[in-house]
N, C-alpha and C positions, 0 to 999 in steps of 0.2 A: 318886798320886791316880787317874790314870789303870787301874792294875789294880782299885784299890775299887772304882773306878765301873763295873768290869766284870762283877767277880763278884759285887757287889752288886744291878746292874738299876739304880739311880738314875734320876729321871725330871729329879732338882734337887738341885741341894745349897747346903750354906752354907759361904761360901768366910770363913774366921775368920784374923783376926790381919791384916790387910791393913794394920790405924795401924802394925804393927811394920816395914814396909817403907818407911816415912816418912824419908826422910834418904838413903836410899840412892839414889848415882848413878845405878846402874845395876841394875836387878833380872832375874836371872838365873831361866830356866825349865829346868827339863830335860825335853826333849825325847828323849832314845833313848842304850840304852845300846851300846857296843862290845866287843866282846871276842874277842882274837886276829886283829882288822881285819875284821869282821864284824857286823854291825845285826843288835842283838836282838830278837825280836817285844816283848819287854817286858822289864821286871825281873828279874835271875835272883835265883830262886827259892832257890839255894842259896848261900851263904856264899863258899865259894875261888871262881867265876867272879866272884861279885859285888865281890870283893876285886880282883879281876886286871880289871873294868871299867875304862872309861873312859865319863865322863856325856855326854852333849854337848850344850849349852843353848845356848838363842837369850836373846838379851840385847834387854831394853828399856829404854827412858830411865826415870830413878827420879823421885819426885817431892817437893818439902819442904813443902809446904804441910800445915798440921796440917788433919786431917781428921774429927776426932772431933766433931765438930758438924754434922757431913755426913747429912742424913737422905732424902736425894734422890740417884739414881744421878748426876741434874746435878751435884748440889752436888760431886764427886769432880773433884779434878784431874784435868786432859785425859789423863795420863799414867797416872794411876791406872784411869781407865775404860778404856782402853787392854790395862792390863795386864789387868783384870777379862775382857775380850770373848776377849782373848788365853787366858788357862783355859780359860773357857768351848769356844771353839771347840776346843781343843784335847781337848777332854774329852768335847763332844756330848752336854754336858748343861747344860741350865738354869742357873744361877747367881741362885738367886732372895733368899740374903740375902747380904748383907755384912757381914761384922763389923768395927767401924770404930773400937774406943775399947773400955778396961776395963771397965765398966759392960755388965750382961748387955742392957742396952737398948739399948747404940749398935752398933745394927743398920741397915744400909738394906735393903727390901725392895722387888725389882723384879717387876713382876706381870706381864712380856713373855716369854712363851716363846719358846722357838727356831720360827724359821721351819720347816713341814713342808719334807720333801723331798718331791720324785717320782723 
């Protein structure tokens, strides 16, 4: 997600499939790849280093609460907004829907941007 959102320019995006990590203890991010005992600026690009990686993720608590009736960032388990701010900040990009249920409607949309820097 991280390289999309780079060569892309993204100001926001919609972060989709979030009911499918419902049940999970523990939900895993990747954060940075390794290779040969080495941090890579990002993703390799080619196949045999990305093959000879190793990922390396920060893990969050998961959540069970069904959430497909969720039409408010509140309404998200404390765990799930969690995981949501967690993207986000990692990404330095808006997180303005969520997609929460099968239905192209269960969406929550958040209308808070990211704080300016200085």
């Amino acid at each position: 997600m991280k390289y999309s959102n780079l060569v892309n320019g993204f100001t926001e995006i919609n972060l989709t499939k979030l009911d499918v990590l419902t049940g999970l203890k523990e939900v895993k991010i990747g954060v940075a790849y390794w290779h040969n005992g080495k941090k890579l600026a990002g993703m390799p690009s080619n196949l045999q280093p990305l093959e000879e990686s190793t990922v390396q993720y920060e893990t969050l608590p998961g959540w069970s609460e069904d959430i497909s009736k969720c039409r408010t960032f509140e309404e998200l388990p404390l765990n799930a907004q969690k995981y949501v701010l967690r993207v986000e900040e990692l990404l330095g990009t808006h997180i303005k829907w969520i997609g929460v249920g099968q239905d192209r409607l269960d969406v929550i949309e958040r209308a808070r941007p990211l704080p300016k820097t200085v």
